[in-house]
N, C-alpha and C positions, 0 to 999 in steps of 0.2 A: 233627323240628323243631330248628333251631339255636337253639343261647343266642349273643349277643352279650356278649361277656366285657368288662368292666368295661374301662377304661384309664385308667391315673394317669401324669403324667408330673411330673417332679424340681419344675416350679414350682408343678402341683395339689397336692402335698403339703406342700410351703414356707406357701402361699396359708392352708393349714388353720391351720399350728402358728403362724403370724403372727397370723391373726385370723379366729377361724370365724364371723364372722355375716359378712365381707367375702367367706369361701368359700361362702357359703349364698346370697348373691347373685350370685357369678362363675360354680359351678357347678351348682347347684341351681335356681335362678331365672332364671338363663341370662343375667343383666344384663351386656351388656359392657362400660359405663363409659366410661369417656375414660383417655389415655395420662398422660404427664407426660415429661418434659427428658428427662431420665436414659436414660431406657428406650430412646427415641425418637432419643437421639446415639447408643448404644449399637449399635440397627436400623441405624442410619446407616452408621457405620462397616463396622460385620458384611455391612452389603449391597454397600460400596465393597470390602471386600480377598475376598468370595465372585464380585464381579465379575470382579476381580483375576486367581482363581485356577482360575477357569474360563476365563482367555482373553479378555475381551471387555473386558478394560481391560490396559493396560500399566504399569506402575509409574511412567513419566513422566504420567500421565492422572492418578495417585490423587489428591493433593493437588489440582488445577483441578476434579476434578467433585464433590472434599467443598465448596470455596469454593463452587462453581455449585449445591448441591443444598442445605444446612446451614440457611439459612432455612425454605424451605420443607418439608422434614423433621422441623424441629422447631419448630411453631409453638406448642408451649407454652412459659410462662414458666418460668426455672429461680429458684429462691429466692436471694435475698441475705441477706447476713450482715454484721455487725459484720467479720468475720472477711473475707469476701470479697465486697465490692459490689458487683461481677459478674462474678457467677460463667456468664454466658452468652457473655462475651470469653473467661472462664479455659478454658473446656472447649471455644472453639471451636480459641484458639490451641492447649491439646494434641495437640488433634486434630490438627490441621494438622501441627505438629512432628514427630508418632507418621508421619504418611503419608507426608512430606518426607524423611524418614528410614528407610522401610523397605526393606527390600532383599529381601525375594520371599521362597524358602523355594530357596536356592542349594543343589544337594548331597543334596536328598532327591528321594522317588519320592511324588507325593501319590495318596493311594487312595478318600480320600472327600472329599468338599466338602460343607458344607450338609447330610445327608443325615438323611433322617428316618428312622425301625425303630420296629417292635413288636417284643417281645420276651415270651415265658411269664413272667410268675412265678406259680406257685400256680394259682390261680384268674382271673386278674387279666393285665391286659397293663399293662408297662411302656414311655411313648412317650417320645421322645426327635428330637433334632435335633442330631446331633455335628457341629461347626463343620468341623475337619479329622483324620483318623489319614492318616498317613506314616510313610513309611521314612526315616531318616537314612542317611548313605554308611556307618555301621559297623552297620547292618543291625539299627537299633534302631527298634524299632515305637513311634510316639507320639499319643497320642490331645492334641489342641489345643485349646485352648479360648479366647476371644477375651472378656474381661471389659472393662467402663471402670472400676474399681475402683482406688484409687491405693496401696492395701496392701492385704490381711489384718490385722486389728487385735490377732488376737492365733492362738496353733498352732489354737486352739478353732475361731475361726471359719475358720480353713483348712479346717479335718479337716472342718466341714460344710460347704463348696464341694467338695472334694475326693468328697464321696457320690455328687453327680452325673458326674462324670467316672469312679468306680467300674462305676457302674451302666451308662453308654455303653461299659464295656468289657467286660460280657456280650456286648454285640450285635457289638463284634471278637471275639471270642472264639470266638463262633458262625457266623462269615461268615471269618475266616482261620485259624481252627484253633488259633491262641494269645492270650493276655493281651497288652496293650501293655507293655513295658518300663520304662515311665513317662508320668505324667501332665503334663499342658505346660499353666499358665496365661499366658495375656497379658494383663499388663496393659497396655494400651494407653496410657492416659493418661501414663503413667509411665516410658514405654519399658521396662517390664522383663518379665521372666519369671519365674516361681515351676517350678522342677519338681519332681515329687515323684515318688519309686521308688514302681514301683508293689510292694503287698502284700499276699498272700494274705488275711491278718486285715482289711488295712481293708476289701478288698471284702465278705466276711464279715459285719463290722460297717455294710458301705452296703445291704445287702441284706436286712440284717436289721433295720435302722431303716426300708427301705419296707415289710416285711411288718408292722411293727406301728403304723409311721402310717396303712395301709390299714388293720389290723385296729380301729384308735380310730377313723375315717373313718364305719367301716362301723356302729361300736355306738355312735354322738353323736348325743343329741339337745338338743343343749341348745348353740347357734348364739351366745351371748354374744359381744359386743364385747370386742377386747383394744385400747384405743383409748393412742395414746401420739403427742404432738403432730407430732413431724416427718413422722413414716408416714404420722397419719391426714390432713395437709395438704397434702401434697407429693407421698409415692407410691403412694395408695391410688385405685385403680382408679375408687372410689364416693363419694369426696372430694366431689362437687358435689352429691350426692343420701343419705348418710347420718347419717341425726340422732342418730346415735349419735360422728360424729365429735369431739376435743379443739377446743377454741378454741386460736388460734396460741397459742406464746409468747412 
């Protein structure tokens, strides 16, 4: 008789350490909630340049099918601020700009698009969806990652973005025989790039903060609210159905 082995992927374990009665409803109770802006521009984008890079769009296409698609892809509201009145012009004009201005992936060999893996660890499968790994023309392996983030706020919150990208380089690893060279974020909104050499130690250290967020996963009983106003109003999955959520601010 088979055991069906567990599977955590980089956002099941994020989902936990952000707020475990929001994971006790996402995965436990199987609630799946409603989306929000962010998420949903982010889909957007990631689904226009995976068009892109399989062929079925051409770089003069991108920009016309985010204007023709961007309403109805994102039908929730995105929040304003003192700071930014609307922010649902601000993130459609990046977009735009980010696509208007992209120029393909000139000079490399693309090996994966989109692609999803299981991979062992322990007991336990680790799931994943790596956006792109490529070859560059100096024969440098790069795993890509496709963010709407407009910085890292600080090395801290890199080094935990940079976990999941670690962990997506088991399953190169295990399917071309070597580690990637380096990690590649894009930040789209911003037109920039973050890369990071890849290191022995940080994978080490990505690997071994999934085996003890499964290992806390596994021994939790006590589902408590971590409730903090912008999350619980904005990007929280259970925002219209939890009474454990903050009142705005």
């Amino acid at each position: 008789m088979s055991t069906k082995k567990e599977r955590y992927s980089f956002s099941r374990l994020t989902t936990f350490l952000t707020c475990r009665h929001g994971y006790a409803l996402r995965y436990l109770e199987h609630h799946k909630g409603v989306g929000n802006a962010f998420s949903s521009f982010g889909t957007l984008v990631h689904s226009i340049l995976e068009r892109y890079s399989c062929g079925e769009l051409g770089l003069w296409d991108l920009a016309d099918i985010y204007e023709q698609e961007f309403s109805a892809a994102i039908p929730e509201p995105f929040p304003n601020t003192k700071f930014c009145p609307d922010m649902r012009k601000l993130y459609f004009d990046q977009g735009l700009e980010f696509l208007q201005n992209f120029c393909g992936h000139p000079n490399t060999k693309l090996l994966e698009i989109e692609t999803e893996f299981d991979i062992d660890i322990d007991d336990w499968v680790f799931n994943g969806v790596i956006d792109l790994v490529l070859i560059e023309d100096n024969d440098k392996l790069i795993v890509e990652d496709y963010k709407s983030k407009s910085s890292f706020k600080s090395k801290a919150e890199q080094k935990e973005y940079a976990r999941q990208l670690y962990l997506y380089a088991e399953f190169v690893k295990q399917k071309y025989g070597r580690y990637p060279d380096a990690l590649r974020f894009v930040l789209f909104r911003k037109q920039k790039s973050v890369v990071i050499p890849f290191k022995h130690n940080d994978l080490e250290e990505a690997i071994n903060w999934a085996r003890e967020t499964v290992a806390t996963i596994r021994g939790c009983f006590d589902y408590n609210p971590s409730p903090e106003p912008f999350f619980c109003n904005t990007l929280c999955n259970h925002r219209d159905t939890c009474e454990h959520k903050c009142e705005p601010e």
